[in-house]
Each structure stands twice: as structure tokens, then as C-alpha cells.
N, CA, C and O atoms as CSV, one atom per row, in Angstrom:
chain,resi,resn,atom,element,x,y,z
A,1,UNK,N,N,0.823,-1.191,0.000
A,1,UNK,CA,C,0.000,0.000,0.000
A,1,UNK,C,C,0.867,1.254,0.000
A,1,UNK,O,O,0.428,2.232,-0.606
A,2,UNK,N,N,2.057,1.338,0.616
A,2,UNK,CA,C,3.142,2.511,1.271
A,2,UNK,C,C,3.678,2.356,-0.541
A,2,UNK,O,O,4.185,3.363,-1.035
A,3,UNK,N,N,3.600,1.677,-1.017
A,3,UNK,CA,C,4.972,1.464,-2.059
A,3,UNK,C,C,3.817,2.054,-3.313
A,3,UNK,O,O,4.250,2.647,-4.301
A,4,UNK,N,N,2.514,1.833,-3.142
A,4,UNK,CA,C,1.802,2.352,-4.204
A,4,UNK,C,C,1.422,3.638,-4.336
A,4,UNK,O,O,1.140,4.167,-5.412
A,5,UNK,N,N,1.394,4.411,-2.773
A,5,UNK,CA,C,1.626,5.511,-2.577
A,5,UNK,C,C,2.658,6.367,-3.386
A,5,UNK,O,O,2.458,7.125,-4.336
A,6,UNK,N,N,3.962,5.991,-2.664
A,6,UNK,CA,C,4.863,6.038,-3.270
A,6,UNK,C,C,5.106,6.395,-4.852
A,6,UNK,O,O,5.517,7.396,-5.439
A,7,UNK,N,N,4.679,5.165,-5.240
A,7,UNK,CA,C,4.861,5.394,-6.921
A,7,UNK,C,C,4.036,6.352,-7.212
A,7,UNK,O,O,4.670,7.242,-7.777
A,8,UNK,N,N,2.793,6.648,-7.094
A,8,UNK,CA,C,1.440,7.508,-7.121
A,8,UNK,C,C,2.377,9.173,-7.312
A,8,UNK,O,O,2.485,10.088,-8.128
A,9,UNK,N,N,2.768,8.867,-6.294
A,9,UNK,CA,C,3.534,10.331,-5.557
A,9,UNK,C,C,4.770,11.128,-6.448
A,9,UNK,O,O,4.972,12.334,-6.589
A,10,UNK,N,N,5.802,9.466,-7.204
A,10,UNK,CA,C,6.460,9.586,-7.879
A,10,UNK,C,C,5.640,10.410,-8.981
A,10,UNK,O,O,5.544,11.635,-9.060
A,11,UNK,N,N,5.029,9.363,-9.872
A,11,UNK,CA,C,4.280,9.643,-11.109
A,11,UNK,C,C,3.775,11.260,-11.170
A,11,UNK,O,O,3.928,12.043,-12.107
A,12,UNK,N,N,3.137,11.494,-9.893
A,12,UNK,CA,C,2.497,13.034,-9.954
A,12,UNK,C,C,3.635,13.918,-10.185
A,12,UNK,O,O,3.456,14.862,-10.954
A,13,UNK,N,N,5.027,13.727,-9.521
A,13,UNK,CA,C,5.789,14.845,-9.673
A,13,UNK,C,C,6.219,14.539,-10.818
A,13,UNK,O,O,5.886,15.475,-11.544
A,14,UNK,N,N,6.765,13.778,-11.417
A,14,UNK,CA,C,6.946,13.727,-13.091
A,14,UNK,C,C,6.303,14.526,-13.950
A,14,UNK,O,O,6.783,15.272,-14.804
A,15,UNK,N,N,4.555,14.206,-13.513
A,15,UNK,CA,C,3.882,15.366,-14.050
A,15,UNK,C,C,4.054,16.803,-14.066
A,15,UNK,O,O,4.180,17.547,-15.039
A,16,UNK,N,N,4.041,17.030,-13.020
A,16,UNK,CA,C,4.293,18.363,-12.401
A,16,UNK,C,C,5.388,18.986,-12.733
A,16,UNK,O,O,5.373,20.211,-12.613
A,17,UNK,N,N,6.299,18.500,-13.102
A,17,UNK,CA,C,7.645,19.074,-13.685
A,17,UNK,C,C,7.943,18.755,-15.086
A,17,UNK,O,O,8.967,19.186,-15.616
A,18,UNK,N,N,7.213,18.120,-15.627
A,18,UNK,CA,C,6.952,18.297,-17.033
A,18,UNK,C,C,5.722,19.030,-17.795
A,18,UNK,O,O,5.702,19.507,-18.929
A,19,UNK,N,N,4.593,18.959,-16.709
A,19,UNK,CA,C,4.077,19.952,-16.993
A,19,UNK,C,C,4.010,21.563,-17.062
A,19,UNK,O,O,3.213,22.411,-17.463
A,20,UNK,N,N,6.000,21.499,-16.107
A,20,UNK,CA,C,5.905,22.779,-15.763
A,20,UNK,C,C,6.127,23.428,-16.918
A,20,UNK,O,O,5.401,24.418,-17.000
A,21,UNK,N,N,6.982,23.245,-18.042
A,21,UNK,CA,C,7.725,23.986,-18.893
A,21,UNK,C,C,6.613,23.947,-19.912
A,21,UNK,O,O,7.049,24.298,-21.009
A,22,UNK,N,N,5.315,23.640,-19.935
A,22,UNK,CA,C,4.665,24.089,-20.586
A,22,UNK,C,C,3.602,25.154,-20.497
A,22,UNK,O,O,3.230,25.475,-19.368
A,23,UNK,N,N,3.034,25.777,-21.616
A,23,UNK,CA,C,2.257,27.156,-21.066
A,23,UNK,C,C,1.331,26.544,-20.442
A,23,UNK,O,O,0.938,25.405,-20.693
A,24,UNK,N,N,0.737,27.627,-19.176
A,24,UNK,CA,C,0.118,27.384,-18.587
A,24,UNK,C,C,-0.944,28.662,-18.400
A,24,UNK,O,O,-0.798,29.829,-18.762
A,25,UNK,N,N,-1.964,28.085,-17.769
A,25,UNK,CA,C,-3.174,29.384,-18.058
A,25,UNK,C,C,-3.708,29.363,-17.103
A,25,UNK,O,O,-3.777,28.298,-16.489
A,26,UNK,N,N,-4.283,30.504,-16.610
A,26,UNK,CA,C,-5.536,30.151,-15.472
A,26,UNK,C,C,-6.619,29.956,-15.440
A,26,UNK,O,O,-7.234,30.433,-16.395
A,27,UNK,N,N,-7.346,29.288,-14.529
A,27,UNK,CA,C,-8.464,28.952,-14.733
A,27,UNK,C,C,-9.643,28.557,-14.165
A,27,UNK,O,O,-9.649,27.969,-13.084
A,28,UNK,N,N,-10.887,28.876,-14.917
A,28,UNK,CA,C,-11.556,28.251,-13.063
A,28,UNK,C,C,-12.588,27.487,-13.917
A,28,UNK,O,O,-13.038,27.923,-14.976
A,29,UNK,N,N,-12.936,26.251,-13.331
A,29,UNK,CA,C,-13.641,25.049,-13.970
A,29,UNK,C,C,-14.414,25.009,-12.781
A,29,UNK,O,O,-14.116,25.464,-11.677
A,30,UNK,N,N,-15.735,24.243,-13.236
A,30,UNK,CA,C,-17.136,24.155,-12.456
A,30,UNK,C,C,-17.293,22.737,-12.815
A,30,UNK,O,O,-17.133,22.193,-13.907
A,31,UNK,N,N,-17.668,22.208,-11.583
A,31,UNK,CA,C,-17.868,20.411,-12.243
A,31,UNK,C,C,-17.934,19.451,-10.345
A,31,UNK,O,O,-17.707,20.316,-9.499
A,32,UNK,N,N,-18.021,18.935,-10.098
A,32,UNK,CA,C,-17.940,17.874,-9.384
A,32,UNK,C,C,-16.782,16.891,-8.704
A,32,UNK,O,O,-16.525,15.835,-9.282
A,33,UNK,N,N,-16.079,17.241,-7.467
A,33,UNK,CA,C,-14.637,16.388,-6.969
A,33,UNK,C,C,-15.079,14.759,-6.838
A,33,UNK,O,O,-15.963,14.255,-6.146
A,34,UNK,N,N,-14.172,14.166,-7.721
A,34,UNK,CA,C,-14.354,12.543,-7.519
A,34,UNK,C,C,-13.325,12.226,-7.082
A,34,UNK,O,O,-12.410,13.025,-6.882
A,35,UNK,N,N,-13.265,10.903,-6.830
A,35,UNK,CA,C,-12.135,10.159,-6.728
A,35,UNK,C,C,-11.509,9.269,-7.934
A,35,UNK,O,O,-12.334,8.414,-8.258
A,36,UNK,N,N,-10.392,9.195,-8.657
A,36,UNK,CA,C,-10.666,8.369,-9.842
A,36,UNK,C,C,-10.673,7.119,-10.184
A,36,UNK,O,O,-10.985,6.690,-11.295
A,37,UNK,N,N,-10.416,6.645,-9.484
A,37,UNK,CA,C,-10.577,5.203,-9.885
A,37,UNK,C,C,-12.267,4.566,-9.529
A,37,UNK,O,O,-12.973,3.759,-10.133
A,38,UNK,N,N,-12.482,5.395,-8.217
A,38,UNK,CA,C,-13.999,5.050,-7.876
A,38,UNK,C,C,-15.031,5.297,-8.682
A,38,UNK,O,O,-16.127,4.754,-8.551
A,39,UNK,N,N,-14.742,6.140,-9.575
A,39,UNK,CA,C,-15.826,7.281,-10.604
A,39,UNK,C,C,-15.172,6.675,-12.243
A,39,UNK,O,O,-15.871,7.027,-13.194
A,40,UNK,N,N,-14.231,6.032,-12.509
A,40,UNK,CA,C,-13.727,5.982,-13.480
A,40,UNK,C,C,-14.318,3.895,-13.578
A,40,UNK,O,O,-15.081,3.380,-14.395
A,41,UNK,N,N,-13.655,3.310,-12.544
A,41,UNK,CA,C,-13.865,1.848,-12.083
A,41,UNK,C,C,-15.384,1.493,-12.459
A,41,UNK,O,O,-15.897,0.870,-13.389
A,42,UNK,N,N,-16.009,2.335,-11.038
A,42,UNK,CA,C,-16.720,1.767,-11.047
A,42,UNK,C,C,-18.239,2.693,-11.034
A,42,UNK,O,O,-19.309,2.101,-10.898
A,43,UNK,N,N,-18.180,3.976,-11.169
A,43,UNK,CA,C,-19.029,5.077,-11.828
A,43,UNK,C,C,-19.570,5.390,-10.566
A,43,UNK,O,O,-20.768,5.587,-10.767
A,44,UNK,N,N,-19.316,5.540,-9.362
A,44,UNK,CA,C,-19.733,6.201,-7.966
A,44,UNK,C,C,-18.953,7.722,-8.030
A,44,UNK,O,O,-17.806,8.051,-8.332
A,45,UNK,N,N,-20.042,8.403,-7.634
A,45,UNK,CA,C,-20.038,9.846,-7.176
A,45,UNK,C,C,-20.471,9.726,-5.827
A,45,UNK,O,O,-21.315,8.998,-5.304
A,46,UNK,N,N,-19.606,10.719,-5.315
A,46,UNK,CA,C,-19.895,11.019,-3.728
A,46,UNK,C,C,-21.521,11.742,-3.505
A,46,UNK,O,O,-21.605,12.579,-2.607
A,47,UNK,N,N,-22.303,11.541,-4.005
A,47,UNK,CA,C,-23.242,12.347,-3.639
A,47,UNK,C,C,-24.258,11.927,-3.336
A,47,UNK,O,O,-25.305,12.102,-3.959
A,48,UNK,N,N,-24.066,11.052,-1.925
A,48,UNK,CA,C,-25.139,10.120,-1.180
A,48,UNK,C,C,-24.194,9.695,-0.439
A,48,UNK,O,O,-23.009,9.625,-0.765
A,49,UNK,N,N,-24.853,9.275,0.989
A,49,UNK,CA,C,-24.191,9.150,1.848
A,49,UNK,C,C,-23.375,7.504,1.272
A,49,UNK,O,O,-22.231,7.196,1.609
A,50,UNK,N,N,-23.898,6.995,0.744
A,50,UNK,CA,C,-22.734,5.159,0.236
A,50,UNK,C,C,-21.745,5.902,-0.993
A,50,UNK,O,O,-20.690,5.315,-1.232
A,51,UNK,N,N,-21.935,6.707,-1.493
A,51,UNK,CA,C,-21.053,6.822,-2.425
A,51,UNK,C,C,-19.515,7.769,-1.842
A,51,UNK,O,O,-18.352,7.545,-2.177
A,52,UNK,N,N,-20.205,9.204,-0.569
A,52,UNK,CA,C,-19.058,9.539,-0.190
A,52,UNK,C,C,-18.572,8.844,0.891
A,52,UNK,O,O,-17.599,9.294,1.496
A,53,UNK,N,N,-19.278,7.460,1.345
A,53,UNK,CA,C,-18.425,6.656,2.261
A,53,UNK,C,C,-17.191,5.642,1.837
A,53,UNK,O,O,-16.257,5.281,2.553
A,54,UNK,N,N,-17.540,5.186,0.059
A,54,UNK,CA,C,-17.063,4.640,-0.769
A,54,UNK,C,C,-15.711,5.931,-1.204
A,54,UNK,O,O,-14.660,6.035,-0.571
A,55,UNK,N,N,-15.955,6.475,-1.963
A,55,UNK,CA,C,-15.105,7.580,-2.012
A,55,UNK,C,C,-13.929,7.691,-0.737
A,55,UNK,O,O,-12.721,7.459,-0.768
A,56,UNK,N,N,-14.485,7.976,-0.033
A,56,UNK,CA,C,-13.624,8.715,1.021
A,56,UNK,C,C,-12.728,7.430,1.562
A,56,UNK,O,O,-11.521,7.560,1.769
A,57,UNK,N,N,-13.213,6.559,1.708
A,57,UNK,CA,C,-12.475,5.324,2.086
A,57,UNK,C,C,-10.830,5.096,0.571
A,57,UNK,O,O,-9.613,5.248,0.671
A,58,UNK,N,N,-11.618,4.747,-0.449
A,58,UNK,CA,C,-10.430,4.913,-1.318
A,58,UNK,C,C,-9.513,6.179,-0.961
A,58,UNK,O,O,-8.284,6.114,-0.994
A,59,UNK,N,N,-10.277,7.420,-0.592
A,59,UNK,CA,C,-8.955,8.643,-0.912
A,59,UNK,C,C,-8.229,7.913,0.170
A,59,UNK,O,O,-7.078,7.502,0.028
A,60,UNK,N,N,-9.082,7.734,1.476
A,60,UNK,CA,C,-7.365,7.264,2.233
A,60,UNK,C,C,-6.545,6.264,1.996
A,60,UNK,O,O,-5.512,6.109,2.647
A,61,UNK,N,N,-6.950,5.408,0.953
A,61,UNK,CA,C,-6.164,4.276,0.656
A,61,UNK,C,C,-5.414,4.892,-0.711
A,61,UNK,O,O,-5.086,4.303,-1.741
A,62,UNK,N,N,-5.265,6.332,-0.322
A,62,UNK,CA,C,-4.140,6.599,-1.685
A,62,UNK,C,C,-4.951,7.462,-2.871
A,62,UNK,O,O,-4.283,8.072,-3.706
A,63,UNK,N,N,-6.210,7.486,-2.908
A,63,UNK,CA,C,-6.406,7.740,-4.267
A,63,UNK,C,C,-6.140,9.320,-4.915
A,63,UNK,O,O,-5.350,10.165,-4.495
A,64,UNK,N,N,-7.026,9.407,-6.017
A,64,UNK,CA,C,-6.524,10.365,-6.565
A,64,UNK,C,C,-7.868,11.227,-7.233
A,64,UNK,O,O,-8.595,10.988,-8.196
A,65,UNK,N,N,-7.826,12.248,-6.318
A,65,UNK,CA,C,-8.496,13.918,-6.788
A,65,UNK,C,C,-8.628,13.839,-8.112
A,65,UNK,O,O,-7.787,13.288,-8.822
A,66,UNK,N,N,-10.134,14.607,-8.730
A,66,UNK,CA,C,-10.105,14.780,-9.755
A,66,UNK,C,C,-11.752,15.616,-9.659
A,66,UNK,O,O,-12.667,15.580,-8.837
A,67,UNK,N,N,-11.515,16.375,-11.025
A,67,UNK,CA,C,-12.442,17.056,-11.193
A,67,UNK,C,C,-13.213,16.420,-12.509
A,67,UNK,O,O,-12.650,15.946,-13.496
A,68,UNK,N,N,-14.768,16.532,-12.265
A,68,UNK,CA,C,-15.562,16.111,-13.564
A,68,UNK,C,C,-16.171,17.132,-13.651
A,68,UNK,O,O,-17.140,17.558,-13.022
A,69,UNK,N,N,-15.299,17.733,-14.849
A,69,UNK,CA,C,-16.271,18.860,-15.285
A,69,UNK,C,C,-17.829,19.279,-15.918
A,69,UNK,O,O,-18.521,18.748,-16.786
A,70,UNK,N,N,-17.975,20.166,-15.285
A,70,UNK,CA,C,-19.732,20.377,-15.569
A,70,UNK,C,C,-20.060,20.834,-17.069
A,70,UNK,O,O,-19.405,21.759,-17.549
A,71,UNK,N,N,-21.274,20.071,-17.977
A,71,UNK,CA,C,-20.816,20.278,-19.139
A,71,UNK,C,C,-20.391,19.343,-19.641
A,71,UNK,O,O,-21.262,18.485,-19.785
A,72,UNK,N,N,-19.420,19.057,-20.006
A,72,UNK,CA,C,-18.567,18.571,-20.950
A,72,UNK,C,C,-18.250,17.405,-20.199
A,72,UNK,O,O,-18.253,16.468,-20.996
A,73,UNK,N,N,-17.955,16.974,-18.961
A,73,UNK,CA,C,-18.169,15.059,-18.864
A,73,UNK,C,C,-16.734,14.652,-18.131
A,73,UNK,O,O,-16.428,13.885,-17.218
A,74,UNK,N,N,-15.821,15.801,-19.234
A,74,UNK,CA,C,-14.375,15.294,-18.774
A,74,UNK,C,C,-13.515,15.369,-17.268
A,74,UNK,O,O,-13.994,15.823,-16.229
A,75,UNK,N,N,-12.301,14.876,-17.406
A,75,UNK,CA,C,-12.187,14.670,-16.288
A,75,UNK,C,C,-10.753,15.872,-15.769
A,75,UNK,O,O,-10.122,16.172,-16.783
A,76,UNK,N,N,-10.535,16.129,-15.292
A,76,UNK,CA,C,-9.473,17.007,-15.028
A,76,UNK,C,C,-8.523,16.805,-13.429
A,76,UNK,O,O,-8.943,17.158,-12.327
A,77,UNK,N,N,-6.982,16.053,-13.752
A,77,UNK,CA,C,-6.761,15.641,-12.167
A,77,UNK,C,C,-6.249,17.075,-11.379
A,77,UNK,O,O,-5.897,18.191,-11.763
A,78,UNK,N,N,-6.421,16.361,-9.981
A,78,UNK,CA,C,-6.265,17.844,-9.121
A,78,UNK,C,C,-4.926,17.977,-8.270
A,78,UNK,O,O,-4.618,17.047,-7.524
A,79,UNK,N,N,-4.213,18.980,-8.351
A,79,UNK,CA,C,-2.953,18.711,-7.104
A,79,UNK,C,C,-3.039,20.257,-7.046
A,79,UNK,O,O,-3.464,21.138,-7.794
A,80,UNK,N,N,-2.234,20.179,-5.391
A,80,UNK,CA,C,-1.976,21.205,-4.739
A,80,UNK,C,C,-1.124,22.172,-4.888
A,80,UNK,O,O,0.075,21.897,-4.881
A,81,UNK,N,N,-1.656,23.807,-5.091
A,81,UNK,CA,C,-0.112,24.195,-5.603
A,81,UNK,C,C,0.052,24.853,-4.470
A,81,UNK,O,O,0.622,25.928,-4.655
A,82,UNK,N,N,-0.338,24.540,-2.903
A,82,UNK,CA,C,0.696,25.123,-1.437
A,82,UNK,C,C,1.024,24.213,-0.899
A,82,UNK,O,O,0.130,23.706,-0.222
A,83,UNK,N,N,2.277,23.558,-0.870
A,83,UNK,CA,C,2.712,22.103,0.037
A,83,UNK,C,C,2.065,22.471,0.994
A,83,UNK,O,O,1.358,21.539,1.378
A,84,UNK,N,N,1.851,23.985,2.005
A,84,UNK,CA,C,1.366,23.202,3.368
A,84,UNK,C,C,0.156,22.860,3.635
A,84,UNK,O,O,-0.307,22.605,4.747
A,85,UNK,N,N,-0.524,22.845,2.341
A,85,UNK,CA,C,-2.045,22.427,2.855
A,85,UNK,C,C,-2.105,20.825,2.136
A,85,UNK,O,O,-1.607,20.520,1.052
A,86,UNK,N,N,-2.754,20.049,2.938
A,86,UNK,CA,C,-2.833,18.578,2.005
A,86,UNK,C,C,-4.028,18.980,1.512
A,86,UNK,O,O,-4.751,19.822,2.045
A,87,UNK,N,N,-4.305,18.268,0.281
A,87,UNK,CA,C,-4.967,18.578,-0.994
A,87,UNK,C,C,-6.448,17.784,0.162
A,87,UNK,O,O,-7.380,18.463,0.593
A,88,UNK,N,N,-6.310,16.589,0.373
A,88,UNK,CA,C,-7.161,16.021,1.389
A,88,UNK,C,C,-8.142,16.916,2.175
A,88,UNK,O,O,-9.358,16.737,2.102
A,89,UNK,N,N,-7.591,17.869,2.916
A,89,UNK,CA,C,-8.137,18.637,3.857
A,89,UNK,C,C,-9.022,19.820,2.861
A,89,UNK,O,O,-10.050,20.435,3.144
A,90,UNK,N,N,-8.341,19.849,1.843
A,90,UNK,CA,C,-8.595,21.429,1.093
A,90,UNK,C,C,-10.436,20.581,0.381
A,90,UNK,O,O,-11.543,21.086,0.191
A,91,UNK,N,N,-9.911,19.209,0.205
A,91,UNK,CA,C,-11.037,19.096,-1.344
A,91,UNK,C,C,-12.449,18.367,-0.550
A,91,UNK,O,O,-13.628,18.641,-0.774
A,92,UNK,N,N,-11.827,17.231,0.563
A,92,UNK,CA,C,-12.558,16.592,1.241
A,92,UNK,C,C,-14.446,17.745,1.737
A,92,UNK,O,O,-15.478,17.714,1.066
A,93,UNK,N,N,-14.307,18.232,2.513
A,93,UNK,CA,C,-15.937,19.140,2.324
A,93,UNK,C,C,-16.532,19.639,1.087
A,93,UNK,O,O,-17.469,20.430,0.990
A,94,UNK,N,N,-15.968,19.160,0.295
A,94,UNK,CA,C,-16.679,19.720,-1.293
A,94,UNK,C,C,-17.177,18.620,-1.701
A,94,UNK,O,O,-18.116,18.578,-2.497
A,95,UNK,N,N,-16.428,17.274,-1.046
A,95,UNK,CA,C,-17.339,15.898,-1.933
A,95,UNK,C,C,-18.866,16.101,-1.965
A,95,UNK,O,O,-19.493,16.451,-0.965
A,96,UNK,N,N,-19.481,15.844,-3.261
A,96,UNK,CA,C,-21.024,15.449,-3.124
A,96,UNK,C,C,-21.445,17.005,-3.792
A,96,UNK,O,O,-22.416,17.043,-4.547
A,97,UNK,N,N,-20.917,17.888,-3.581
A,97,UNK,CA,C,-21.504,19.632,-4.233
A,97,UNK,C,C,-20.522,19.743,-5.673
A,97,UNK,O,O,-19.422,19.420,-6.122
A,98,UNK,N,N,-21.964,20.544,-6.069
A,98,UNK,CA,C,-20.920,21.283,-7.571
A,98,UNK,C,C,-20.076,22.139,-6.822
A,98,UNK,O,O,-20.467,22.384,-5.681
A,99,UNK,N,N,-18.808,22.751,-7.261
A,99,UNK,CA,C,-17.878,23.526,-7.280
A,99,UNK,C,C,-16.824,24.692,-8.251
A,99,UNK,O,O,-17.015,24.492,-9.450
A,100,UNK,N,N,-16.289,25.278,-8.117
A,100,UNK,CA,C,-15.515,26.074,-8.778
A,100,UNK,C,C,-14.001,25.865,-8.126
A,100,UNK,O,O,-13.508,25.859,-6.997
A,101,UNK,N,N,-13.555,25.698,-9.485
A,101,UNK,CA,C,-12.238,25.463,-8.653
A,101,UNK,C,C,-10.683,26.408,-9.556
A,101,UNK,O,O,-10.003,26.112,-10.538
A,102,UNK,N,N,-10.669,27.605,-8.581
A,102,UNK,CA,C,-9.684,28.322,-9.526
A,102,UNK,C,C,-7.959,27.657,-9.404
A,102,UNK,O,O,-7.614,26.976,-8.439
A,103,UNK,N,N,-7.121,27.967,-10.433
A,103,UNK,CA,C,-6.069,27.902,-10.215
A,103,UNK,C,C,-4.998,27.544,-11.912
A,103,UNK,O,O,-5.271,28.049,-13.002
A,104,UNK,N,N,-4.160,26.852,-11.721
A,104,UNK,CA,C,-3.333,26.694,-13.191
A,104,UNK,C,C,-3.147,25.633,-13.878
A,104,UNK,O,O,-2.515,24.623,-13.566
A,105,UNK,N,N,-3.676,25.860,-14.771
A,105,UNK,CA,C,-3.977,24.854,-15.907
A,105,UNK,C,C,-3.160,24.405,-16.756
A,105,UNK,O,O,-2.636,25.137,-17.596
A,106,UNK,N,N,-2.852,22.699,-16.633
A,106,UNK,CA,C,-1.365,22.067,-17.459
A,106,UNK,C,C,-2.268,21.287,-18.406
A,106,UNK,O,O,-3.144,20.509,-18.028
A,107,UNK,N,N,-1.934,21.603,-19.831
A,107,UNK,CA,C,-2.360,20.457,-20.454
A,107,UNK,C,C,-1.182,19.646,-21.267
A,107,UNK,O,O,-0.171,20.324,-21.454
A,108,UNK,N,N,-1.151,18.327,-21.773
A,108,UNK,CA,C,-0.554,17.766,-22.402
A,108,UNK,C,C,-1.373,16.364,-22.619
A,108,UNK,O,O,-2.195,15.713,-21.975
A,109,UNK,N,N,-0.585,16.236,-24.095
A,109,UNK,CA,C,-1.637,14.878,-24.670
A,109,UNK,C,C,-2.713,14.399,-24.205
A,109,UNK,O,O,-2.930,13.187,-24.188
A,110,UNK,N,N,-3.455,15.199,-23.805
A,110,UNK,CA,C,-4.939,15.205,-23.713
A,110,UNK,C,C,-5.122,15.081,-22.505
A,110,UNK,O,O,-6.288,14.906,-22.151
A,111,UNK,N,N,-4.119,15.124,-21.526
A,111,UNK,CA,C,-4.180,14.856,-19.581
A,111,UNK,C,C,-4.064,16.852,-19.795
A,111,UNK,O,O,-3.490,17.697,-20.483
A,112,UNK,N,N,-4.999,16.736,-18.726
A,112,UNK,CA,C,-5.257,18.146,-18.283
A,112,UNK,C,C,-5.235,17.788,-16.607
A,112,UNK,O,O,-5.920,16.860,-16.177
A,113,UNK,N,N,-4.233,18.764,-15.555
A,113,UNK,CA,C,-3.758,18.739,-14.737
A,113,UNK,C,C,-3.859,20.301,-13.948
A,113,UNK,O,O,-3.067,21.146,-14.365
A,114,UNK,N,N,-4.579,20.607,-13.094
A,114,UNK,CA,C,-4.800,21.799,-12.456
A,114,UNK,C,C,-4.588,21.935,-10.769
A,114,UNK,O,O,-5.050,21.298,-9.823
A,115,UNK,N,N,-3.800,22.910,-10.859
A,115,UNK,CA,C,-3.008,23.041,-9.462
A,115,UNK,C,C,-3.995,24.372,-8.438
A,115,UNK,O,O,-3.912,25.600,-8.431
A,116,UNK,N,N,-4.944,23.335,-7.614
A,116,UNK,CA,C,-6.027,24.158,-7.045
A,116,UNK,C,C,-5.244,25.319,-6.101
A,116,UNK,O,O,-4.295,25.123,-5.342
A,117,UNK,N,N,-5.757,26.253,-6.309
A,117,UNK,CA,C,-5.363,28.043,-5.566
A,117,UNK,C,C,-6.349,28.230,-4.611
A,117,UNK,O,O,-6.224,28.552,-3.430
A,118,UNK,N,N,-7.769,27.891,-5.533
A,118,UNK,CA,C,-8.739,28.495,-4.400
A,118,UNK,C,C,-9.958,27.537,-5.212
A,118,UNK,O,O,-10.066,27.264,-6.407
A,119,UNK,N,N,-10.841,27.144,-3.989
A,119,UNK,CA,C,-12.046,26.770,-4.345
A,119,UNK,C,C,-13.678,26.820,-3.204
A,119,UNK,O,O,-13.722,26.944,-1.980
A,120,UNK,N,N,-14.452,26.720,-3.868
A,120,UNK,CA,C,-16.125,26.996,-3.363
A,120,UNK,C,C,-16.841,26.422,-3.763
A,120,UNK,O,O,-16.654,25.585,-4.646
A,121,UNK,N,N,-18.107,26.744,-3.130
A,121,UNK,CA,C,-19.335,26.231,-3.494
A,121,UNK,C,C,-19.933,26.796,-5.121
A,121,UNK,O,O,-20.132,27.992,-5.333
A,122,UNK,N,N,-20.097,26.028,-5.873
A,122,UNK,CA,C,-20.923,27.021,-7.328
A,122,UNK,C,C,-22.362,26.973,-6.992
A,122,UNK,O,O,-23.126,26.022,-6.827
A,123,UNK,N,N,-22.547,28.404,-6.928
A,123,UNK,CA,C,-23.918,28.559,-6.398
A,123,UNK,C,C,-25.049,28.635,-7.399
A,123,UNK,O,O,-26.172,28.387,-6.960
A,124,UNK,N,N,-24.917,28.952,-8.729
A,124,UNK,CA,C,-25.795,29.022,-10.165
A,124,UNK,C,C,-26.282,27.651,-10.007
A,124,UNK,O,O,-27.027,27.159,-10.854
């Protein structure tokens, strides 16, 4: 489990530093926080109490943030751009609500990667 972490952890910063040298934009996307493998696997959204018990159980077993954008379906992963906040603490009370989520936008070969700044409730 520690070692899949691990790699998880690896893989993201790879991203992150290859995504750095590319342009980047800002941005604020409206859509729904999943978990991905839970929402991708096996098509659970947190938005009932079995789905964010399902959810939330995977994030602590490692998983991985992501945004489904409103609209358009797709998926967009999420990381933190202040080490001292864990992304956990920041995204966790948003499971189950639409949201807005500002901050900087990496794309490459069709992975789109956004480093949350600030986020809320979308109230429209």
C-alpha cells in the first residue's frame, strides 16, 4: 500500500515538472470532486451518503483527486499548488456539491492537470 503511494507520488511529480515547462493558463472550472478510480472503475459519485463513504475510504487508501467537469463530462486531475495544505483537507468538504475550482492549468496529450489556488461552493 506505502509502495503504491509512493509510486502515485512519484508519477504526480513527473507530471508536475513536465508539466511545468509548458504554457500554462488560469483557470476556473465548475464540475464535481471525484475520486478516480472510484468514478472511473466503477461510476460512484460522492453524492449520497454510500457513495461519499465509498469515495472517502479509497482517498485514504491513496487515491486520486479529480475534477468532472460540468458540461462537458471530462475529467481534469487535481494537485496542490501550497505544500502546506494537504490537498485532502482542502477538497474533502466539497465531496457530493458542484464547485468552482480556480487555479493553473497544465495540459498535455490530452491529460489536463490543475493546481487548485482556491475553491467553493458554485452557487448558479
Amino acid at each position: 500500500m506505502k509502495k503504491n503511494i509512493f509510486v502515485f507520488g512519484l508519477i504526480l511529480v513527473f507530471l508536475i515538472f513536465t508539466f511545468d515547462g509548458l504554457a500554462q493558463k488560469k483557470a476556473t472550472l465548475y464540475g464535481e470532486i471525484v475520486e478516480l478510480t472510484t468514478f472511473v472503475k466503477d461510476g460512484i459519485k460522492p453524492n449520497n451518503p454510500a457513495g461519499k463513504e465509498i469515495t472517502t475510504e479509497n482517498l485514504n487508501k491513496g487515491g486520486t483527486f479529480a475534477l468532472l467537469e460540468k458540461g462537458t463530462g471530462k475529467i481534469v486531475l487535481l494537485t496542490s499548488s501550497v505544500p502546506e495544505y494537504k490537498l485532502t483537507e482542502q477538497l474533502t468538504p466539497y465531496l457530493g456539491i458542484t464547485v468552482f475550482v480556480k487555479g493553473n492549468l497544465y495540459k498535455k496529450g490530452g491529460v489536463r492537470l490543475l493546481d487548485v489556488q482556491d475553491i467553493g461552493k458554485y452557487l448558479k
